[in-house]
MIVEXNU-293790 format. One record per residue (C-alpha): residue number from 0; y, x, z. Coordinates in steps of 0.05 Angstrom, whole numbers, plus 5000, padded with zeros to 4 digits. Each point is the difference from the previous one (the first is absolute). Layout:
! residues N
{seq NUM py Y px X pz Z}
...
This chain:
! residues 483
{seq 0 py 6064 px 8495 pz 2181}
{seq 1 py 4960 px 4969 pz 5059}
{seq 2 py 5033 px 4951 pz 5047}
{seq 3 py 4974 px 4987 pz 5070}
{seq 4 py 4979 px 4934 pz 5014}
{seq 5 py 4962 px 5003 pz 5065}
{seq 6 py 5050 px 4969 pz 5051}
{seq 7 py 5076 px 5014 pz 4977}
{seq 8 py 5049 px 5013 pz 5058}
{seq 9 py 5052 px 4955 pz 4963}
{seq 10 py 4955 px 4939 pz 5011}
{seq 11 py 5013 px 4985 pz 5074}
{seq 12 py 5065 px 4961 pz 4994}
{seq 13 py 4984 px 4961 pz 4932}
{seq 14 py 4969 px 4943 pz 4985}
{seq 15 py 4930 px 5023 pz 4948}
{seq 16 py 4991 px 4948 pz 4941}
{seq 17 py 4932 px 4992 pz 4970}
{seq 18 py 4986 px 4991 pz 4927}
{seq 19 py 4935 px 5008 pz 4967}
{seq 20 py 4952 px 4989 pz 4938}
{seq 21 py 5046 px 4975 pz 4958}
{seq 22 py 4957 px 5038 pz 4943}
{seq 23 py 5046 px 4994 pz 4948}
{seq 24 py 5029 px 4933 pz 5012}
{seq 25 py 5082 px 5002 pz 5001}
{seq 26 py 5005 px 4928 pz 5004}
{seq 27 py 4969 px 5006 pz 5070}
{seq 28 py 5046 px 5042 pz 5020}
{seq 29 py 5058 px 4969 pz 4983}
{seq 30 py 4972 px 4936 pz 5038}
{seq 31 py 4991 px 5051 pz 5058}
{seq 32 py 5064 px 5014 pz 5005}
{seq 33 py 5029 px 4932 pz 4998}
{seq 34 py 4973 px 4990 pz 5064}
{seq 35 py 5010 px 5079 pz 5022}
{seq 36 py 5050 px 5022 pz 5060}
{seq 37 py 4981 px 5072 pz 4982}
{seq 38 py 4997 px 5004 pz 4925}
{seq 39 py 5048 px 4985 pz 4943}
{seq 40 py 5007 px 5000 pz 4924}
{seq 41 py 5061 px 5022 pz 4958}
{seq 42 py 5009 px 4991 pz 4928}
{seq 43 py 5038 px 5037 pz 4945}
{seq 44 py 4993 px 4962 pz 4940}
{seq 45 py 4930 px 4991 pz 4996}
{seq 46 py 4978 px 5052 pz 5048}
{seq 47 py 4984 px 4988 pz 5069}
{seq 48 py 4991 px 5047 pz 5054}
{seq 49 py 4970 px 4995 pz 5062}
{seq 50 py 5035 px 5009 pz 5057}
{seq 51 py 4992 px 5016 pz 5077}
{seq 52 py 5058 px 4979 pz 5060}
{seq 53 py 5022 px 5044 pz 5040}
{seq 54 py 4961 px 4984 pz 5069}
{seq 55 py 4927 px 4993 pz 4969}
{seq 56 py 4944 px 5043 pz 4981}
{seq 57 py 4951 px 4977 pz 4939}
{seq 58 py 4928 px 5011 pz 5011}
{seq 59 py 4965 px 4983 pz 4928}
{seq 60 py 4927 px 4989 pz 5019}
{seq 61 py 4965 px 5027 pz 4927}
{seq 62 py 4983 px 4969 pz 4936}
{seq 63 py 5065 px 5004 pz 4968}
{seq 64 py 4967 px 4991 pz 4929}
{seq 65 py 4944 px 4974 pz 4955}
{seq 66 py 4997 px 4924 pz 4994}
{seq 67 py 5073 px 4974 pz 4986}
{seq 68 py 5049 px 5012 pz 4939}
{seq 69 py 5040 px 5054 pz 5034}
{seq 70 py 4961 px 5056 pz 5025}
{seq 71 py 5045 px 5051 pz 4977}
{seq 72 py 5064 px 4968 pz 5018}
{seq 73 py 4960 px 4987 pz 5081}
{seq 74 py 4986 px 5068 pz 5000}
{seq 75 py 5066 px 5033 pz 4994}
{seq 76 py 5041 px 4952 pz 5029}
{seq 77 py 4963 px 5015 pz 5058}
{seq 78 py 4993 px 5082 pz 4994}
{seq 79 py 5078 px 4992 pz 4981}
{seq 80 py 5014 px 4967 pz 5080}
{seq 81 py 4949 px 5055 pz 5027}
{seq 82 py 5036 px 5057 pz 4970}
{seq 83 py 5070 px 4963 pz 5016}
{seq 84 py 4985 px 4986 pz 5077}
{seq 85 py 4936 px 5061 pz 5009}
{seq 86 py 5007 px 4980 pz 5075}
{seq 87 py 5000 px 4927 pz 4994}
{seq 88 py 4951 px 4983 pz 4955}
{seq 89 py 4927 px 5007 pz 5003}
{seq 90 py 4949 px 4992 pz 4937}
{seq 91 py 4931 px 4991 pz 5029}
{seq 92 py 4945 px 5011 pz 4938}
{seq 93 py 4948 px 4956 pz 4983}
{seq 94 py 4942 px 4993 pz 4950}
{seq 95 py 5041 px 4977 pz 4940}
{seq 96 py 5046 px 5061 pz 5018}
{seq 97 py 4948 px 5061 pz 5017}
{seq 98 py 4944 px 4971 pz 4944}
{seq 99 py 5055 px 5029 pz 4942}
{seq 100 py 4994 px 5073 pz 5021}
{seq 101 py 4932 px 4987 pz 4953}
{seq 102 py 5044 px 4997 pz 4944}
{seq 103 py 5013 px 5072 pz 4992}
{seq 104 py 4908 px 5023 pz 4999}
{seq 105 py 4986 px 4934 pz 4965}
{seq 106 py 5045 px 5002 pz 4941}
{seq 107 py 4998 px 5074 pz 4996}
{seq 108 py 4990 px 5028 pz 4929}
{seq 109 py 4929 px 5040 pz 5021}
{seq 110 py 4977 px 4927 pz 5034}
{seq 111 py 4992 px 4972 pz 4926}
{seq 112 py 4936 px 5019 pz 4983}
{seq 113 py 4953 px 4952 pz 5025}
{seq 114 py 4943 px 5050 pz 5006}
{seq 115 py 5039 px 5048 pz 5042}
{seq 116 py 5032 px 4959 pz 5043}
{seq 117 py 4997 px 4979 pz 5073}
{seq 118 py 4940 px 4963 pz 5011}
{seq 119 py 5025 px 4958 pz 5058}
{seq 120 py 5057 px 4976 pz 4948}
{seq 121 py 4961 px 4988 pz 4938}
{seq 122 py 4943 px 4961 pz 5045}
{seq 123 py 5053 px 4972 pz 5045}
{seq 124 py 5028 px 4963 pz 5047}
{seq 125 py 4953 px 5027 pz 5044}
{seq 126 py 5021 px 4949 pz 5055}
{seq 127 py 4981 px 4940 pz 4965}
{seq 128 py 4930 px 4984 pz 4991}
{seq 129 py 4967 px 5020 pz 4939}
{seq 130 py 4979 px 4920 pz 4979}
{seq 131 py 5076 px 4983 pz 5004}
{seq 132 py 5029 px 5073 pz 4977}
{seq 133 py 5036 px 5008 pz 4931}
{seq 134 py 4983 px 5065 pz 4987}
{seq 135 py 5053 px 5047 pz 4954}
{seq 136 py 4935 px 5010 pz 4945}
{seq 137 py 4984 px 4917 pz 5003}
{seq 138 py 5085 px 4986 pz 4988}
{seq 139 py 5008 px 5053 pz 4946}
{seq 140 py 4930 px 4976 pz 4969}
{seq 141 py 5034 px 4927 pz 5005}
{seq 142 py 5057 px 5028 pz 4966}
{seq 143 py 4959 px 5029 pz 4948}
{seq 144 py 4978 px 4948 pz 4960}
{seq 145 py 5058 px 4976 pz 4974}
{seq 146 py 5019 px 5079 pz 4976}
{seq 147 py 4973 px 5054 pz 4961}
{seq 148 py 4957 px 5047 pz 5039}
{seq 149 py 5015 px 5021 pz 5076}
{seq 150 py 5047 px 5048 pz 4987}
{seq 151 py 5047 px 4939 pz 4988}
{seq 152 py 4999 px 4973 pz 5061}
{seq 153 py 4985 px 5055 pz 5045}
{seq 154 py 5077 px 5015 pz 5013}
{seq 155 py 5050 px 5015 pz 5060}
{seq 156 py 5038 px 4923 pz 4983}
{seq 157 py 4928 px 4965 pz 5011}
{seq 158 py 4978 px 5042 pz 5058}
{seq 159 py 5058 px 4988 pz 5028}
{seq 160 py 4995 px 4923 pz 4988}
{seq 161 py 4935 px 5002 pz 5037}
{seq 162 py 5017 px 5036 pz 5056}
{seq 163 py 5057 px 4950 pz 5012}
{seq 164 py 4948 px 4937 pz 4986}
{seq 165 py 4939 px 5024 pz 5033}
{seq 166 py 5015 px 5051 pz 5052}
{seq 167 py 5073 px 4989 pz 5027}
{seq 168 py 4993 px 4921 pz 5004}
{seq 169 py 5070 px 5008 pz 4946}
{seq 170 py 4971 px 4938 pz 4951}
{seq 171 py 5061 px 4993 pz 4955}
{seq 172 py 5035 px 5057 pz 5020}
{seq 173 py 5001 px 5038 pz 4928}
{seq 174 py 5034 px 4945 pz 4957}
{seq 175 py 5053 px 4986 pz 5076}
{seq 176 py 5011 px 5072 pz 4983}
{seq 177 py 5014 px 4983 pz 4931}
{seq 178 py 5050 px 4949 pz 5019}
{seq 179 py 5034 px 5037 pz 5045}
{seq 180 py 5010 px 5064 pz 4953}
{seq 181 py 5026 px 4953 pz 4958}
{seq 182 py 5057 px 4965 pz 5040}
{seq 183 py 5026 px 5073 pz 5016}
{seq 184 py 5014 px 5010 pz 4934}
{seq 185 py 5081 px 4990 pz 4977}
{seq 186 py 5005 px 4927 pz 4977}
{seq 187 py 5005 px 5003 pz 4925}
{seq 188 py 4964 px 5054 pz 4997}
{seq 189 py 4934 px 4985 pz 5017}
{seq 190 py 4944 px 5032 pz 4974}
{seq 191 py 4921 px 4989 pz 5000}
{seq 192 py 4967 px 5030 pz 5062}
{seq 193 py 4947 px 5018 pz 4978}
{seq 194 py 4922 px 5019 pz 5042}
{seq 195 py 5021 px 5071 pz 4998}
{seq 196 py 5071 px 4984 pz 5029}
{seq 197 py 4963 px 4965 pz 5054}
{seq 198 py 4947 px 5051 pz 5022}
{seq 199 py 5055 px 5056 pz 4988}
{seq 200 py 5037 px 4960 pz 5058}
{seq 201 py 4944 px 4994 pz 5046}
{seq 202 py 4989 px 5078 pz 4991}
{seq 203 py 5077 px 5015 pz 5008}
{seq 204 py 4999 px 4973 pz 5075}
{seq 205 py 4954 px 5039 pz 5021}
{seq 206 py 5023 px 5072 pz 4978}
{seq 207 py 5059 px 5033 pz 5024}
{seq 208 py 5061 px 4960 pz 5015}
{seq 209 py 4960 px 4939 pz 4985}
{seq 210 py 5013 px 4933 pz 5040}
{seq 211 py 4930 px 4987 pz 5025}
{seq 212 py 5003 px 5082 pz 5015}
{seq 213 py 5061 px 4999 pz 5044}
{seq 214 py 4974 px 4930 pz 5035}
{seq 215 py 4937 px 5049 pz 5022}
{seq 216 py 5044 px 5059 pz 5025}
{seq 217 py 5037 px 4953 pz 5043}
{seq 218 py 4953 px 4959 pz 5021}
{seq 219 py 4951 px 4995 pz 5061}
{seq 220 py 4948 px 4962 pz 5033}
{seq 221 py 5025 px 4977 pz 5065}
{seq 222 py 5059 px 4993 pz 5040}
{seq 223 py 5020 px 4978 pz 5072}
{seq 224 py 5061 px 4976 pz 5024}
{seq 225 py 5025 px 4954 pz 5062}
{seq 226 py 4926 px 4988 pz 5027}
{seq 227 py 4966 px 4980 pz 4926}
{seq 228 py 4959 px 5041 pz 4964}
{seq 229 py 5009 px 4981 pz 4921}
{seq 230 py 4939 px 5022 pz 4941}
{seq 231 py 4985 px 4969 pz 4941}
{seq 232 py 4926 px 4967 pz 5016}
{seq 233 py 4992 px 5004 pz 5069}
{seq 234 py 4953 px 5031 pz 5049}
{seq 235 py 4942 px 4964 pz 5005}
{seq 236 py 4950 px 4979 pz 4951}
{seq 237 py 4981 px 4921 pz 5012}
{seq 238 py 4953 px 4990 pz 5067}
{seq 239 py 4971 px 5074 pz 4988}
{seq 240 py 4986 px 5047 pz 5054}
{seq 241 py 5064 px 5023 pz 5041}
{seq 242 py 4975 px 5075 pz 4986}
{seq 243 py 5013 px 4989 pz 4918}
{seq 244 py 5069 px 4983 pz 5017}
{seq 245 py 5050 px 5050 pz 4963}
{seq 246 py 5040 px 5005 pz 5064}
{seq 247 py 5011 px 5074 pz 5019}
{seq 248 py 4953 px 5016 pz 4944}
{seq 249 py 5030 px 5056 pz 4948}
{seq 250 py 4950 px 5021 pz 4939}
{seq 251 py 4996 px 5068 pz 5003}
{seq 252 py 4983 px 5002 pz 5081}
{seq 253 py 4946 px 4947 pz 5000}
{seq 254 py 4967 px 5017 pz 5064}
{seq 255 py 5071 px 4995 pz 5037}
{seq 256 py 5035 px 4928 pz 5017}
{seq 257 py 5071 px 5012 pz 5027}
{seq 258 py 5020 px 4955 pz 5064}
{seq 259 py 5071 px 5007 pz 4984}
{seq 260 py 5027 px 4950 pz 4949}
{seq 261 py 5063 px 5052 pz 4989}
{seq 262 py 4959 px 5066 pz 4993}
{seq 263 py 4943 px 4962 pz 4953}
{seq 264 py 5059 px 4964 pz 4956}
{seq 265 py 5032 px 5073 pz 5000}
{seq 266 py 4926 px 5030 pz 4983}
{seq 267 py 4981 px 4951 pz 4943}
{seq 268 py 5073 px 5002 pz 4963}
{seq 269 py 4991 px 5080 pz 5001}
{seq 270 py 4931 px 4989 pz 4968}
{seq 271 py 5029 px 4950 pz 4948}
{seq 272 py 5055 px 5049 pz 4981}
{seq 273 py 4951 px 5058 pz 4990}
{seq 274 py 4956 px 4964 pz 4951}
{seq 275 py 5060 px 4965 pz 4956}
{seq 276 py 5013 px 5079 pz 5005}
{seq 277 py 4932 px 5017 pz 4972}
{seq 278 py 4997 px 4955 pz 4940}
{seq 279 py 5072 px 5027 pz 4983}
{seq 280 py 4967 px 5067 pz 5005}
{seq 281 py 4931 px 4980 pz 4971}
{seq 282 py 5021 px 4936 pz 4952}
{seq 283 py 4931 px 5003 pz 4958}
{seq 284 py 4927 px 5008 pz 5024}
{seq 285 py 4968 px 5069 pz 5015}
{seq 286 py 4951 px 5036 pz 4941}
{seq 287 py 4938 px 4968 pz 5035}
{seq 288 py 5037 px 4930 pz 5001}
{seq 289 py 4976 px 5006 pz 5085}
{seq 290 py 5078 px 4993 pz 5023}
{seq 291 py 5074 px 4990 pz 4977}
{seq 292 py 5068 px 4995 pz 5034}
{seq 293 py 5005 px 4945 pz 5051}
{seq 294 py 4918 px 4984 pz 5002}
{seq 295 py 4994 px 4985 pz 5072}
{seq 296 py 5069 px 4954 pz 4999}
{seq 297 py 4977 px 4961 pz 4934}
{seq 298 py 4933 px 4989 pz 5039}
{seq 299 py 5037 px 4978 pz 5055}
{seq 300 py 5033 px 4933 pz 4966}
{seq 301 py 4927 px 4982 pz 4976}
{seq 302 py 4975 px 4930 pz 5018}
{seq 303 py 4935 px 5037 pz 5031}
{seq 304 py 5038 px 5056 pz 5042}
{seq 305 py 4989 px 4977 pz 5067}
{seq 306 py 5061 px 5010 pz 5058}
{seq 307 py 5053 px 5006 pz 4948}
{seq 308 py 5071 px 4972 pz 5021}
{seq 309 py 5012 px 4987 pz 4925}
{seq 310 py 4935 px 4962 pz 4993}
{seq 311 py 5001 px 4966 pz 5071}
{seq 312 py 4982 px 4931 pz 5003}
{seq 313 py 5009 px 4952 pz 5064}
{seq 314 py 4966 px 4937 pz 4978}
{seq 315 py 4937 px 4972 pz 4994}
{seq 316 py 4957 px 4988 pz 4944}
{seq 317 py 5017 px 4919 pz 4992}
{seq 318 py 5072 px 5028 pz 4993}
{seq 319 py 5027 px 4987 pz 5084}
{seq 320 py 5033 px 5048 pz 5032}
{seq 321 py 4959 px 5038 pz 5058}
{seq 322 py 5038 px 5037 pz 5059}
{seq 323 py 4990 px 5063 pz 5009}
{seq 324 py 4951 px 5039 pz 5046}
{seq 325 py 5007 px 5001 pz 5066}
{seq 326 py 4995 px 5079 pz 5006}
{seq 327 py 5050 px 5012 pz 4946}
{seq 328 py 5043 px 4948 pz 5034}
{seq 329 py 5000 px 5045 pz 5058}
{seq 330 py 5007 px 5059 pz 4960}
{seq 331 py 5067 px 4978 pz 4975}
{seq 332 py 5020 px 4970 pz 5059}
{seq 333 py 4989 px 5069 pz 5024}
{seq 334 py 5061 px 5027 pz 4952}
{seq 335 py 5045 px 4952 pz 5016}
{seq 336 py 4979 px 4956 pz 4936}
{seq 337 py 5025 px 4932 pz 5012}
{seq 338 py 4969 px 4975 pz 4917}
{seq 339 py 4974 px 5027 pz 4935}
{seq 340 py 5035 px 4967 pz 4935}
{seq 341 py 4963 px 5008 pz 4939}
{seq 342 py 4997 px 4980 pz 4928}
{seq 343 py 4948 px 5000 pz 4946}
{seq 344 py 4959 px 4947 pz 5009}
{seq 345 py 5033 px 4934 pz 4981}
{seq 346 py 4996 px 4945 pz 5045}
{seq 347 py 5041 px 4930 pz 4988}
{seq 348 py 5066 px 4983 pz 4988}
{seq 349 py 5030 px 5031 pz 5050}
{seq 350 py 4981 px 5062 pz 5059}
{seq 351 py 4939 px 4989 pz 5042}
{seq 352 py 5012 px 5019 pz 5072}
{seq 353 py 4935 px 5010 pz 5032}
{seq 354 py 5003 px 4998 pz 5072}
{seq 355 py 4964 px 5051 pz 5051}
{seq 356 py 4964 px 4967 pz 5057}
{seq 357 py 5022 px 5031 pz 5057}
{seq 358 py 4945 px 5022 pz 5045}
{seq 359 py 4999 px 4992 pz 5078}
{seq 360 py 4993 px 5075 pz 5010}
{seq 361 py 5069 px 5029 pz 5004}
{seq 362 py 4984 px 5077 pz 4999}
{seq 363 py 5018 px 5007 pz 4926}
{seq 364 py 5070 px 4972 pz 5016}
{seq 365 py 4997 px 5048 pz 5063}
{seq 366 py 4991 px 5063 pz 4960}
{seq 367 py 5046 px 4976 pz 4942}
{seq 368 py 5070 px 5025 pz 4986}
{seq 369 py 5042 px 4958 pz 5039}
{seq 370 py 4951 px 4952 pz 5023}
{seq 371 py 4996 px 4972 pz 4930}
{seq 372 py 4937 px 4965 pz 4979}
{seq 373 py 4975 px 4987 pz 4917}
{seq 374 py 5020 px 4927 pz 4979}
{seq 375 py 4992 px 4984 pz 4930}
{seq 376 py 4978 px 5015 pz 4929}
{seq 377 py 5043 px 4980 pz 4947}
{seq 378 py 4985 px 4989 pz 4930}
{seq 379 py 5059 px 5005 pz 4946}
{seq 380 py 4972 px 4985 pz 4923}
{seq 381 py 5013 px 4943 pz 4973}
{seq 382 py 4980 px 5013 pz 4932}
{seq 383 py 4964 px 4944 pz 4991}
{seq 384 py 5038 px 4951 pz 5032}
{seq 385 py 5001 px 4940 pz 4942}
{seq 386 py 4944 px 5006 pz 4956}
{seq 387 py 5042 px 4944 pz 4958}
{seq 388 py 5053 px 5052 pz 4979}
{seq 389 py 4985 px 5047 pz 4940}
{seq 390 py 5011 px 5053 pz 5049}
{seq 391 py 4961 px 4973 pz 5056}
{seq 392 py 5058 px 5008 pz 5050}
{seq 393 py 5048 px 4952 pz 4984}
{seq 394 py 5066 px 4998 pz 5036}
{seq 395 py 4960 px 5023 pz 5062}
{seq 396 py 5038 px 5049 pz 5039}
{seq 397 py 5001 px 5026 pz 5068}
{seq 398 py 5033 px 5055 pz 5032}
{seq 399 py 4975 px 5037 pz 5066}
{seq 400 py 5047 px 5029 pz 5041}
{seq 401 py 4983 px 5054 pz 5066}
{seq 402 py 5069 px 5007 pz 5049}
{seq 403 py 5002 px 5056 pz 5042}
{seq 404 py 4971 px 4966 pz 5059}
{seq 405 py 4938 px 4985 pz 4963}
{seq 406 py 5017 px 4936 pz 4990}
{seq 407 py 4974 px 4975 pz 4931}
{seq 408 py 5038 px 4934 pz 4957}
{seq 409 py 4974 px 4977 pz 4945}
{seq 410 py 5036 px 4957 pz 4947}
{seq 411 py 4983 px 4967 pz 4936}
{seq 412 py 4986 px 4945 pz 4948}
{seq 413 py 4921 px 4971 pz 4985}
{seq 414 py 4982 px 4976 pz 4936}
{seq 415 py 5027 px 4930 pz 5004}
{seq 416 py 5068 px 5023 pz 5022}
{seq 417 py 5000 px 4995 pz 5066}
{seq 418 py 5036 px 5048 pz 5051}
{seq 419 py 4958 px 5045 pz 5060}
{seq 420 py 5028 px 5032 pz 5061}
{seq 421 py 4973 px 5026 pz 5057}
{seq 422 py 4999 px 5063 pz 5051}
{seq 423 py 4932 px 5020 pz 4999}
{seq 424 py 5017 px 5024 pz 5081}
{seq 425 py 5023 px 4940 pz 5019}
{seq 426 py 4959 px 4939 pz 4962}
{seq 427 py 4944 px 4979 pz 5044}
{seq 428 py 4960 px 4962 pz 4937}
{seq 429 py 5006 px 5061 pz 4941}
{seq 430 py 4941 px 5031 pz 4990}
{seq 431 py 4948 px 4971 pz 5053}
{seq 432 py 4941 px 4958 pz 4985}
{seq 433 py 4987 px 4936 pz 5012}
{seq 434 py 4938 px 4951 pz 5024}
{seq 435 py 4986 px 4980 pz 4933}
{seq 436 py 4993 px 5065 pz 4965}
{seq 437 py 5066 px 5006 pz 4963}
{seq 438 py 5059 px 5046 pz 5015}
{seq 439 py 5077 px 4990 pz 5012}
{seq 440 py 5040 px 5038 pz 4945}
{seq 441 py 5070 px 4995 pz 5006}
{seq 442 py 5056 px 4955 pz 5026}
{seq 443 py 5042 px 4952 pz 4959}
{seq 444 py 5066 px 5005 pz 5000}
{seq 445 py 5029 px 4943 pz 4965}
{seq 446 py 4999 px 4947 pz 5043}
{seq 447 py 5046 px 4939 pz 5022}
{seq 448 py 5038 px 5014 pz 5074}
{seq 449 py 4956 px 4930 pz 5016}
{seq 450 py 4937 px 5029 pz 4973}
{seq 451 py 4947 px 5036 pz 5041}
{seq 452 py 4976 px 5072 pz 4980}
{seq 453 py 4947 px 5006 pz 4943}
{seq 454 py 4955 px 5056 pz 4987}
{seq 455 py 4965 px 5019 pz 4939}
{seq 456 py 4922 px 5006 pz 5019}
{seq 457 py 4947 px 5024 pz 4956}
{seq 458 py 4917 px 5010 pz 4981}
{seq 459 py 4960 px 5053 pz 4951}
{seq 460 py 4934 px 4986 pz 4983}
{seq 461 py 4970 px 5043 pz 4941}
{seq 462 py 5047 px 5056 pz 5008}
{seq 463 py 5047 px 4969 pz 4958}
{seq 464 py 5009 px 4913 pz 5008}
{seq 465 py 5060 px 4997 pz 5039}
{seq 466 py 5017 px 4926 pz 5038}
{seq 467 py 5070 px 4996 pz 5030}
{seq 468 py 5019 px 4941 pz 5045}
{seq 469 py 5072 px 4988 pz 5033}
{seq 470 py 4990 px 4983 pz 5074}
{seq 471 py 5054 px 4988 pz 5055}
{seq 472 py 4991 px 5018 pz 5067}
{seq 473 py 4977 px 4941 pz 5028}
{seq 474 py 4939 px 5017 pz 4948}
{seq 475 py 4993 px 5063 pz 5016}
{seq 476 py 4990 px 4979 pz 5079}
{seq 477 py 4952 px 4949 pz 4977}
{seq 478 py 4961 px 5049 pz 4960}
{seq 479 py 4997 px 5052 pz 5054}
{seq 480 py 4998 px 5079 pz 5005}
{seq 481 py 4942 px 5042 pz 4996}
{seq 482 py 4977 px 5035 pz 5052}
């Protein structure tokens, strides 16, 4: 059953919590919680259940799945509060979640023969470039020589194995799988899982009544509520052209860009429901191998599809965040879009606000909805927020919070433990750049009465060398603004 996720009615006197990419990682969010106002956990024996108060909406930006011990357990936990509260909760889909619709054409019983097969499969992934590609024919050849002939290798349990390794970025995921199977099991009881169990379980979530399944049907791929338009990647793609932008871009009307945020959000969600609807309809490729169910949506979460709002990506290349155009700043301004908060690309131990320079020209904010003019960017995965921990998060954990006003609060714990607060509205320092090249953010929060405010500032250089620095105020004046 579909569930309309464009701009519910019931969101205009609650409070919308963000959580997103916690691909598979319960741990993280449990620690969200702890510091959530919106969110809680309950426990019955050893099962806990997410839970959502009474004045809040839950946007989950995508990537539920894929890199932590628990994708399973993420997944319906999270379908479980969607079907619960339909008008309160919002699952926006990202790669991780829309890639598994191959599932059901790649692991199909008339895909196993290697010389009938889909060519862009068995020579693929087609995005990466051929000098750093692992082909399916070079990993099953690899797999070969320790086994009798290729008939011994070529199966569904080691396609599936590559697939996850070398075309869903899911290193590990099989034996996490495994592990997971294995704790569901009754205690005393527990059995071998063995690679059959595993790929059987993988398959299962995709058919009918399957977890990953019912994510799809009740998902979408934007959503807009009290002046902030949320999507998984973003809208931009680095410093590229404003006219690549996926703003007001839907797939199957290329030639068309919608001004209206409201009618393009509307637009894009009806095109995302009509091609989970295909593949349900068409789950395995066509005779000629030239389509199957869902083709122009799987393309769509590629790395090399350009304007995708799953794929968006608003930094640059050494890994700072770049504001976005000035045109699609006006645009949104235009529809009454005060920010766009977005997920998938990690950056830091906590969310990166990235600041809109405001423009002398006022027209945009003339022509907007109730004068209001674009402000900020801001950036919500944190998956990679302690490279130290085995899980590269740590006890990282922020939660982002939009009130009705449009007012946006964001509260957390970094790495090292220590406590950030801050109204993005309000805080003059979040998310601006200074003189020297680094940016502001967040706020601390734990300080002394007698203690002057402290920011946490930070550099990239290489797309991925992060350098934070604590500065107070009296710093931050000395280093100066940027124009």
């Amino acid at each position: 059953m579909w569930m309309p996720s464009t701009s519910l009615s019931t969101s205009s006197s609650r409070r919308v919590a963000l959580l997103t990419d916690v691909e598979g990682n319960w741990q993280y969010v449990r620690n969200v919680v702890r510091q959530s106002s919106c969110l809680q956990l309950t426990t019955d024996g050893q099962e806990e259940t997410l839970k959502l108060r009474d004045d809040c909406m839950l946007v989950f930006g995508g990537d539920a799945g894929d890199k932590g011990d628990h994708t399973l357990k993420c997944y319906e936990q999270l379908v479980h509060l969607k079907k619960k509260h339909p008008d309160r909760v919002v699952l926006l889909v990202g790669n991780r979640d829309v890639n598994k619709m191959r599932l059901t054409s790649e692991l199909n019983d008339t895909e196993m023969d290697l010389s009938s097969m889909a060519k862009e499969i068995l020579e693929g992934p087609t995005w990466v470039p051929q000098d750093k590609r692992m082909t399916l024919k070079k990993f099953l050849a690899d797999q070969q020589k320790d086994k009798d002939g290729a008939s011994m290798v070529n199966t569904k349990v080691n396609r599936l194995i590559w697939m996850l390794e070398h075309t869903m970025g899911a290193q590990g995921d099989f034996e996490r799988r495994r592990a997971e199977l294995k704790l569901r099991q009754e205690v005393g009881d527990r059995k071998e899982v063995t690679d059959d169990d595993i790929a059987k379980s993988y398959l299962d979530s995709v058919e009918e009544g399957g977890v990953l399944r019912e994510y799809l049907l009740h998902g979408s791929l934007a959503f807009v509520a009290h002046q902030t338009l949320f999507v998984h990647g973003g809208i931009i793609d680095g410093d590229k052209d404003a006219s690549l932008s996926a703003l007001g871009r839907v797939p199957d009307e290329p030639s068309k860009r919608y001004d209206s945020v409201l009618e393009w959000v509307d637009k894009l969600n009806t095109w995302y429901r009509s091609q989970v609807q295909e593949w349900i309809d068409h789950p395995t490729w066509s005779e000629d191998h030239s389509s199957r169910g869902g083709t122009e949506l799987l393309k769509y979460v590629l790395p090399d599809y350009t304007g995708s709002v799953v794929m968006g990506r608003h930094l640059l290349p050494s890994g700072m965040p770049t504001p976005v155009p000035e045109e699609i700043a006006s645009l949104l301004s235009e529809s009454g879009i005060r920010r766009v908060i977005i997920g998938h690309t990690p950056h830091g131990n906590c969310p990166t606000v990235v600041k809109q320079p405001q423009q002398q020209d006022t027209c945009a904010a003339d022509r907007s909805s109730d004068g209001i003019v674009f402000e900020d960017v801001v950036m919500c995965d944190t998956s990679y927020s302690d490279a130290r921990a085995p899980d590269n998060r740590g006890c990282a954990a922020s939660e982002v919070v939009v009130g009705p006003s449009g007012h946006v609060l964001v509260n957390g714990v970094l790495e090292d433990g220590r406590h950030i607060e801050y109204d993005i509205n309000e805080d003059p320092w979040v998310g601006r750049w200074l003189q020297d090249g680094t940016m502001v953010k967040a706020r601390l929060a734990d300080k002394e009465a007698n203690e002057e405010t402290s920011y946490l500032v930070f550099s990239v250089e290489n797309g991925y060398s992060y350098t934070y620095h604590y500065r107070t105020v009296t710093q931050l004046r000395e280093a100066g603004l940027k124009n």
